[in-house]
N, C-alpha and C positions, 0 to 999 in steps of 0.2 A: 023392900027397903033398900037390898043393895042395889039395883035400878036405879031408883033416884039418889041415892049417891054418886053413882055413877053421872049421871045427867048433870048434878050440880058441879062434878070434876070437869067438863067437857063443856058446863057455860063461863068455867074461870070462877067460879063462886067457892074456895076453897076451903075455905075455913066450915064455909057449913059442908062441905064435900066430907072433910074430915072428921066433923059429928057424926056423920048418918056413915060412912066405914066402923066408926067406932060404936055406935050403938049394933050395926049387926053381929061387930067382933064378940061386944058382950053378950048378947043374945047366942052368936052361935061361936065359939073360937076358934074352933078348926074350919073357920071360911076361907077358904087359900085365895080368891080372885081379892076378901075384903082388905087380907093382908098384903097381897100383891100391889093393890093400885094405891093403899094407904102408905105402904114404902115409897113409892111413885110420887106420889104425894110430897110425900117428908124430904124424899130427895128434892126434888124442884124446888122445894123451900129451906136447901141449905142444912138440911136436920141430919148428915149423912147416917150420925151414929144411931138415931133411932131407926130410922130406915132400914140399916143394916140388921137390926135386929130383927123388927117386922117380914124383910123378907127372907131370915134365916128361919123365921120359925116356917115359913111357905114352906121353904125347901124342904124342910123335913117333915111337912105334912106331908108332900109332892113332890119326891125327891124326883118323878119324874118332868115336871113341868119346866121348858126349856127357857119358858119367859121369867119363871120364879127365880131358877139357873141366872139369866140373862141378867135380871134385874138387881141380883144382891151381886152380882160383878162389879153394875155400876156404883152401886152402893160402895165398894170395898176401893173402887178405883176413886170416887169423890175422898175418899180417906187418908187414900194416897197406902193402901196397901196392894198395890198393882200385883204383886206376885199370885196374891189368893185371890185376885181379882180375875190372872189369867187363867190358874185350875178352876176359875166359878163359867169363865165365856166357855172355855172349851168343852165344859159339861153339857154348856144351853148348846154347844154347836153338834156338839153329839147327837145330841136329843134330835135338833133340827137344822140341821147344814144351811139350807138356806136362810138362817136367821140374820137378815142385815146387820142389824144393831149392833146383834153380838158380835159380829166381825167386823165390824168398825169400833166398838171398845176395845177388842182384843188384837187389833192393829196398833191403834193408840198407846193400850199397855206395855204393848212390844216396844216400841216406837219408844218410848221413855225409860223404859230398860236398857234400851242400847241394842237389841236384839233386830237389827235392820234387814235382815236380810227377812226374816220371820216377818217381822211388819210388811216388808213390800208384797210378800206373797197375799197375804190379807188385807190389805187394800185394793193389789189388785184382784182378791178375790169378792171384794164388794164393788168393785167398777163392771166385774164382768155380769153380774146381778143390774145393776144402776149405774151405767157409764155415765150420766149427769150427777151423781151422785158429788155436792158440792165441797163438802167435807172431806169425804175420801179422794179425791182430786187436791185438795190441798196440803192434805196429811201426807200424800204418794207425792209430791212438789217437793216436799218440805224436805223430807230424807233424799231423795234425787238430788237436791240441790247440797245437802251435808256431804254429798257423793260425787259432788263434782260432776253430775252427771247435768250441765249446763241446761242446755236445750230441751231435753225430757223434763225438766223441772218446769221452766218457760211453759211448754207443752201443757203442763199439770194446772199451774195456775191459770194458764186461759180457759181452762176447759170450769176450772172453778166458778170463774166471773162470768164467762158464758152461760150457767149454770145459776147462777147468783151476781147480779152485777153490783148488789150495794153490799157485797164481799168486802168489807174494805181491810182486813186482817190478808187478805190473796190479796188484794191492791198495795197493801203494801210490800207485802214479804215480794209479790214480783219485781216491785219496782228495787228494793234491797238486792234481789239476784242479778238486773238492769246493771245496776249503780257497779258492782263487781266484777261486772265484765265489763263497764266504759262505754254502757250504751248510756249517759248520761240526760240525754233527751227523753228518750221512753222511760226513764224513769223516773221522771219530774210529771210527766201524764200520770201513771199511775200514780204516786205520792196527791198529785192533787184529786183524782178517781176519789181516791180513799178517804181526803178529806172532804169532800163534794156529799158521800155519807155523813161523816162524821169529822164536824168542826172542830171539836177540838181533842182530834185524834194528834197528841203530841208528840209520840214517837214518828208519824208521819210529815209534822212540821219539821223536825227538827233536820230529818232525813232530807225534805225537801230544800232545808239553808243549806245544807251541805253540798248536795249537787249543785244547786244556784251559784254555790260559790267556786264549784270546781271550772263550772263553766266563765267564773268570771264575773257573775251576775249579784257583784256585792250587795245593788241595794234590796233586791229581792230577797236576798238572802238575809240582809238587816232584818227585811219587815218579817219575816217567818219565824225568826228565833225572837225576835220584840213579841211577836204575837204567844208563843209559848210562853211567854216571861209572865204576860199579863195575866193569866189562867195558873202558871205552876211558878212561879216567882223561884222557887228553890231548885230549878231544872240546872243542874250542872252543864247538859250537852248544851243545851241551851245558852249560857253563860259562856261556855267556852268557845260555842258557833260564835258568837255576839262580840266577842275578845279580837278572835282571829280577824271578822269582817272590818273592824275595827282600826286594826295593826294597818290591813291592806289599802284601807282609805287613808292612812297618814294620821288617825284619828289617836294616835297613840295613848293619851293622855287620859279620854274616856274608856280605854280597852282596861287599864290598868285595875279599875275596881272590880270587873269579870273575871279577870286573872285572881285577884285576890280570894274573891270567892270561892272560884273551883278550890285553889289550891287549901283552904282554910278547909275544903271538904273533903280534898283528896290529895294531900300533901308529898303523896310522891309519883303524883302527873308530869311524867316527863314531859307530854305535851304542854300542859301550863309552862311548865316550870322555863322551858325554852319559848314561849312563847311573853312569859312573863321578862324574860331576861332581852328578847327584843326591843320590847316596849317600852322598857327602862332603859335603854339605849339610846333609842330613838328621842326620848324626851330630855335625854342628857344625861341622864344618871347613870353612867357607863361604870364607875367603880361597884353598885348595886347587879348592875349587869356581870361584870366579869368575875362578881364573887359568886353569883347565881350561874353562872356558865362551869365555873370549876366546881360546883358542888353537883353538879349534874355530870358533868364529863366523869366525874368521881363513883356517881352510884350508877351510869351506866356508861362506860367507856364507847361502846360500838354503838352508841345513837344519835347516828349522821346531824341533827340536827341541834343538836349539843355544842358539836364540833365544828359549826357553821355557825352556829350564831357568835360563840365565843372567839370566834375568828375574824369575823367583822368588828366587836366591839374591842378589840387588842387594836387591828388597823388602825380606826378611828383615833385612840389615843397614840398611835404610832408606833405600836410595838409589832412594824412587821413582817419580822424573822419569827414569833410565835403564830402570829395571825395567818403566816402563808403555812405552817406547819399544820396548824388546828386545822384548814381549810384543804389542803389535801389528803389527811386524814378522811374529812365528809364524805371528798369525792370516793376515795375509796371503798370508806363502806356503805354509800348509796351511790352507782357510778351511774345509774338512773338518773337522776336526780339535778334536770337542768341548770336549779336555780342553785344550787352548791356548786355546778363547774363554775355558772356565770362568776358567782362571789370569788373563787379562785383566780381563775383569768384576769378577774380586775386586779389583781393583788400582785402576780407574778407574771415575768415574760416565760411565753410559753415558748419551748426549743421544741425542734423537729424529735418525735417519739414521745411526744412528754402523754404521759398515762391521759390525761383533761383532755387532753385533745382525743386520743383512741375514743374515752370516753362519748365525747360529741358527739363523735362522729358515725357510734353505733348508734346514737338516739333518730340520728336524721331518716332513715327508715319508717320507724314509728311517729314520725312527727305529725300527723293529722292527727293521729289517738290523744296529744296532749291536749293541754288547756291554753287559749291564745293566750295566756301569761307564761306558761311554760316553753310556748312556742319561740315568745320571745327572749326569752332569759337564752335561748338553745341561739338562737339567731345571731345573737347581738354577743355571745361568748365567741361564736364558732370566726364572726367576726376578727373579733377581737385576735385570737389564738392563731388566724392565717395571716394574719397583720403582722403577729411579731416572728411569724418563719419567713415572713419576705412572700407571701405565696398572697398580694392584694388585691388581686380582680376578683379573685375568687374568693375572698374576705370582702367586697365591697359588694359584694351579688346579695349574701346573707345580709348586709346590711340592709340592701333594698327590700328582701323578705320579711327581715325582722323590724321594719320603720311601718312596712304597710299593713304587717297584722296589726301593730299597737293602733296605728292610725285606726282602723276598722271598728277597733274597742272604745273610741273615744270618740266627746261632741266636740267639737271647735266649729264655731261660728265665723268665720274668715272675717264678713264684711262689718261684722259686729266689732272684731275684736280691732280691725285697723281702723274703722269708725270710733273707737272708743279712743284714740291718740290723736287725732284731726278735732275730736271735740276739746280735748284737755286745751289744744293749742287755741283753739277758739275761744275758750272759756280763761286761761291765763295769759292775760295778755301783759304785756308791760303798763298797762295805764291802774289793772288790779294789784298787779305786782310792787307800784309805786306806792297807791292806795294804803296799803294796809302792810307796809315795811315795819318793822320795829315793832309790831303788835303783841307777836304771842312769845311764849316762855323763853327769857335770853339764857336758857344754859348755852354752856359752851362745850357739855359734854359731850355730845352724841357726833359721830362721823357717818354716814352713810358713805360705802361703797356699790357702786350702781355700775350698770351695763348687762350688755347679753348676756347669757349664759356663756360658757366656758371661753370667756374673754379674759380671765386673768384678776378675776376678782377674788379669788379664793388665796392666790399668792400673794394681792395687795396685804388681804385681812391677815395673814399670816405673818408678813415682816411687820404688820403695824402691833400685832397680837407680842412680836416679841418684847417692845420696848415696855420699858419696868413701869410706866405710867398709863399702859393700854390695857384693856379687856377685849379680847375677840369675842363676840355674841354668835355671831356664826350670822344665819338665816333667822330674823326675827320678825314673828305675824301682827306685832304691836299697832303697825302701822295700819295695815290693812283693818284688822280691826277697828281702828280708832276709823278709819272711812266708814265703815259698814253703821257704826253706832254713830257716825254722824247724817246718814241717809236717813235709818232710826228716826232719829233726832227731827230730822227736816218735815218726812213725810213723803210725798210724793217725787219728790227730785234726788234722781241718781247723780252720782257720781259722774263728768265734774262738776255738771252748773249747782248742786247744792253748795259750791265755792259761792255762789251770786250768794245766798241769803245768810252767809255765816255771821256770829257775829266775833266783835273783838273779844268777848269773855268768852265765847268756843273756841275761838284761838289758842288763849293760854291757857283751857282747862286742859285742851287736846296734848297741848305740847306738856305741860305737867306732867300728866298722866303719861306719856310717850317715856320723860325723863323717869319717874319713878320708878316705871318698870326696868328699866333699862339698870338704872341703879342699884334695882333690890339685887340684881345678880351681882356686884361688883364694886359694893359700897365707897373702896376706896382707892377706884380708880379714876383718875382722872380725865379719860377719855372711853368709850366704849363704843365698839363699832358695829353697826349692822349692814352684815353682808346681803341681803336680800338683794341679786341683782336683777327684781322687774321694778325694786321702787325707782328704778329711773321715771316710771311713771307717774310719781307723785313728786318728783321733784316741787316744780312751784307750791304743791301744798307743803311740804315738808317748810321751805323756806318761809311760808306764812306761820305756821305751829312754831317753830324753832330758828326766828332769825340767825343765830348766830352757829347755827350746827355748819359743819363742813362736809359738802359733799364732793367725793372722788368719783370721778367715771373714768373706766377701764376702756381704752378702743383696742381692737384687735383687728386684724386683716379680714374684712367679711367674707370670703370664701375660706377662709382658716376658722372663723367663729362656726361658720353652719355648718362645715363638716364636719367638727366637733360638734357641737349639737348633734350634727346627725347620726353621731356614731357613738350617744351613750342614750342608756335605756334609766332616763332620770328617777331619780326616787320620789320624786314630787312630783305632778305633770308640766308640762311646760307645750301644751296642746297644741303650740304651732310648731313644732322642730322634728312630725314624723314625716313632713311633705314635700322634698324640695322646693317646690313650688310657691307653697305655703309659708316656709321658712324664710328664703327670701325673699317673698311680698314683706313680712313680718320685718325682719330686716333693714329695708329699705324704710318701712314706716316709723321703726324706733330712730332711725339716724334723721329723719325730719323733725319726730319730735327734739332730741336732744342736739338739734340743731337750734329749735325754737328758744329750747331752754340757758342756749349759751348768750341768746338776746337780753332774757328778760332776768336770768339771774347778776347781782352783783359778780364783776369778776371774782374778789374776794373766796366767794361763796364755793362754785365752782371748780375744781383741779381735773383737768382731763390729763390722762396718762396712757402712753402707747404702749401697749402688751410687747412689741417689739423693742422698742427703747429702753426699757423696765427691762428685760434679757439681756440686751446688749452694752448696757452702761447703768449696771442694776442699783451699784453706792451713788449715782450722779440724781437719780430717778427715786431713789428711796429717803433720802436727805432731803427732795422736791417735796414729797409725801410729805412727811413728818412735820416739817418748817409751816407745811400748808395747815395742819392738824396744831399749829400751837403749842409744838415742843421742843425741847435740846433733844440734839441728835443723840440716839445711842447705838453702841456700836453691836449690840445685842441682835439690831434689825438686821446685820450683815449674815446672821446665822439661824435666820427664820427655823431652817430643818432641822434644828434643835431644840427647839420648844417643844415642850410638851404640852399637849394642850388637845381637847377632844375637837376632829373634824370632821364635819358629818358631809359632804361634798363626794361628787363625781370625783372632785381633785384630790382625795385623799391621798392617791400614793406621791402626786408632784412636787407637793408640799413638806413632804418629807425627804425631797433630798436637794443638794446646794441648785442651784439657778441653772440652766440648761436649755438648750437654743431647740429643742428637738420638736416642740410645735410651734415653727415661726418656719413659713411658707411648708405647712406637713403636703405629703403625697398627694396628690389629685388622681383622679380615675380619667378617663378616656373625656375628652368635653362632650362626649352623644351623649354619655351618660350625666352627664352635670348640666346637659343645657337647660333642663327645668328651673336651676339654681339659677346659674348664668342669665338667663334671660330676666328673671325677675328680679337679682338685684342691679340688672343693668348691662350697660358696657361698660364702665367705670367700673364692674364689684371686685376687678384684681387690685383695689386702692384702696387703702380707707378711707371715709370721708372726713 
């Protein structure tokens, strides 16, 4: 009878296994093997406490039976009474030294005790038994690796996977020990190893957004923590991966409800909590930011990125004698910590000795170890910081370092992107422009300020922002949008020929819609300006949505615009301005467009203003402005650096102080080094156009 119990335990048929042990127990009760393999039994089916029972009575029918011993250990350890678990293995080991089992439970037990030094010897006393021995390879990994003991750990888990390669529990935990020392590659194989087992091993997704994202690989890292979400919806790591990836793309605004979440779960995540205070920066809500930034600097003073974000979000509103304070605080207690010198550097001129600099310049050693985002934050400070000790060749070198890794990180399509300004020109001509004049929404509120990048649009918006009838908007996406929903709209025709099929009522719903939003911010302003300086590229459409809006274009000295350019690491991308080369092809093709644009727009329409003339005869240039914008002069605009008002711009410290000539003709490098510039914006690029 026990026989075929036996037989039926060994085809998996267990439940009748377990009839026919219990019909011999009744029949005979001191059966030790019936009680033995019946505990065996009960254990594999989760029963610990019965089991434990069954194989106590073994034992003491059979106090000497090492497997009886062996097996109410594991009984006692399922329990989670490891102690009497360990007096139960050491009895079975007595009995029989060589008993594997029991010296891999009674490693285990050790192991969870805390008792490491004990476990190691008993693991490696089952490795010296079973050196493939998968289990005991990874259990010998697991404390090696609590022990710092790097490489022997490493050692342990391949020996596991070698051993077992749909290990995915060794797949992972290796790729964890990877991830810790900065082999960030090899541990993105293992993480996907483990999940290549097991699909929806979520600790290993979760693991794998994180590396993706170390390396910079946001959207990978999007779909990884997206794919956790769909399976565990209530995954915190997951929400907060999905946050951070978020913040990074500029995505601020959708990061905001994964902030909310973590922290509704975990309310005193410092990580949310500053991550949280970002985001609400970044979308404008900077008074929600810097109450959130001091209530964190509050409950923990020394956490660097407390004291960074809240130092950014001071700047922004202009407060920055606190902002340069909070921010080298950061540097201080993370002097690691690229992206905290970078924020610094931009805030204050750095003097010969200043701690940010030491800082840097210990990092540059390790700089293959970081992340090309770190790389560049280190690049483009260290710039910055030789720049204002007078020490610039050697500040323009890092700029060349720090322009080619971003460039490396990004797509920019050259012939696409200067093709797509040849077409506009094509597509708005003055016979369309005539066409459909006076069409769409007559507000008269909206101003667009337009041009390069760091051509002096950020100071227009600022002296227009002070007069008591203006609202600065900053950068607004309204516009672009309204393109995208009008492609939507079309079908098949990009941007510009879906200008060919528009009609009069897309017109004024466009421009409407454009107004509204603009308004909701600013109900009872009379004018409101959006600084986005690439809508130079929509100009003709803008004037079709909005006959009567007034546009500014900012010129600047083209070798003073693209070294600027080339010497800030933007918070948006602006995917032409890491490439000399690139930059001024780019360049060259904006000044053809808004050369087109000065044909076909009414002059009215129109205001170009010289970033140099604007400095040098700033009340002659800013009364130009205004008059053009449809207002009385006020004298409020004389003292732009007095407004309070949040700027989220490269230009945020400029703008904070009185008008200053000190980028109008800035320093040039050697011309070897600028001929990539130089040649593609010309012979003419020491001119404006």
């Amino acid at each position: 009878m026990f026989q075929h119990a036996l037989a039926l335990h060994h085809q998996g048929k267990l439940e009748d296994a377990a009839r026919g042990y219990e019909a011999v127990l009744a029949a005979e009760p001191m059966h030790v093997d019936a009680l033995v393999h019946l505990g065996v039994l009960r254990l594999g089916q989760g029963l610990a406490a019965e089991a434990e029972r069954l194989l106590h009575r073994a034992v003491t029918l059979a106090p000497n039976s090492a497997e009886a011993h062996g097996n109410l250990a594991a009984a006692l350890q399922a329990m989670g009474r490891r102690e009497d678990a360990v007096v139960r293995y050491q009895q079975a080991l007595a009995l029989r030294p060589a008993m594997v089992d029991a010296q891999f439970g009674l490693a285990a037990c050790l192991q969870a005790l805390g008792r490491l030094g004990d476990a190691i010897a008993c693991y490696e006393a089952v490795l010296g038994t079973q050196p493939a021995h998968p289990e005991a390879n990874f259990g010998l990994a697991t404390l090696l690796s609590e022990l710092d003991r790097t490489e022997e750990s490493i050692t342990r888990y391949r020996a596991a996977l070698a051993a077992d390669p749909d290990f995915a529990e060794a797949s992972y935990s290796l790729g964890e020990v990877l991830r810790r020392n900065g082999r960030i590659e090899e541990a993105i194989a293992c993480y996907r190893q483990a999940l290549d087992v097991d699909p929806h091993y979520n600790e290993a997704l979760v693991a794998l957004g994180q590396s993706l994202q170390r390396l910079d690989r946001d959207d990978e890292a999007m779909a990884a923590y997206r794919t956790v979400l769909e399976t565990d919806p209530d995954s915190v790591a997951a929400h907060h991966g999905l946050a951070s990836v978020l913040c990074g793309k500029h995505r601020d605004a959708e990061a905001i409800p994964h902030f909310e979440f973590v922290l509704a779960r975990q309310p005193e995540s410092v990580f949310a909590m500053a991550g949280m205070a970002g985001a609400l920066m970044a979308t404008g809500r900077h008074t929600e930011a810097i109450v959130l930034g001091r209530k964190l600097v509050a409950m923990q003073p020394d956490f660097a990125p407390a004291r960074s974000v809240l130092g950014v979000a001071l700047a922004e509103i202009g407060d920055i004698d606190q902002a340069v304070e909070e921010s080298r605080r950061a540097v201080a207690l993370a002097p690691g910590r690229s992206e905290f010198c970078y924020a610094l550097v931009q805030l204050a001129n750095v003097k010969p000795g200043d701690p940010v600099l030491g800082a840097l310049e210990a990092m540059l050693p390790r700089a293959a170890a970081l992340s090309p985002r770190e790389q560049c934050w280190l690049h483009f400070a260290l710039a910055k910081a030789y720049d204002d000790i007078g020490e610039r060749d050697r500040g323009f070198g890092h700029l060349l370092d720090g322009n080619a890794i971003k460039r490396r990180q990004i797509e920019y399509d050259e012939p696409v992107a200067l093709g797509a300004m040849d077409r506009i020109r094509e597509v708005f001509t003055a016979e369309l422009m005539a066409a459909r004049r006076d069409v769409g929404d007559p507000s008269v509120s909206p101003v667009f300020i337009v041009g390069m990048p760091r051509s002096g649009t950020t100071l227009v918006e600022q002296m227009l922002a002070s007069h008591t009838a203006v609202f600065g908007a900053g950068e607004r996406p309204e516009l672009v949008r309204a393109v995208e929903r009008l492609e939507g709209r079309i079908g098949t025709l990009r941007f510009p020929e879906a200008a060919w099929t528009i009609t009069d009522e897309d017109l004024c719903q466009i421009g409407a819609g454009y107004v509204a939003a603009l308004q909701s911010l600013a109900p009872d302003a009379r004018r409101v300006t959006d600084k986005m300086p690439t809508n130079f590229l929509f100009a003709g459409f803008i004037h079709l949505v909005l006959p009567n809006a007034r546009i500014i274009h900012v010129i600047r000295d083209p070798v003073d615009t693209c070294l600027s350019c080339f010497s800030k690491l933007f918070d948006r991308e602006q995917r032409f301005a890491y490439d000399l080369g690139e930059l001024g092809r780019y360049h060259r093709a904006y000044q053809r467009l808004m050369a087109h644009w000065r044909q076909v727009l009414p002059a009215n329409v129109l205001l170009e203003v010289r970033y140099e003339a604007l400095v040098d005869e700033f009340e002659t240039e800013a009364r130009r402005i205004v008059a053009h914008c449809g207002l009385p002069w006020d004298n409020a605009c004389l003292e732009f650096h007095k407004t309070v008002r949040p700027v989220h711009t490269a230009s945020v410290m400029q703008v904070r102080q009185p008008i200053y000539r000190g980028s109008v003709g800035r320093w040039r490098p050697d011309a070897a080094l600028l001929r990539p510039l130089l040649e593609a914006l010309d012979a003419d690029s020491g001119r404006p156009s």
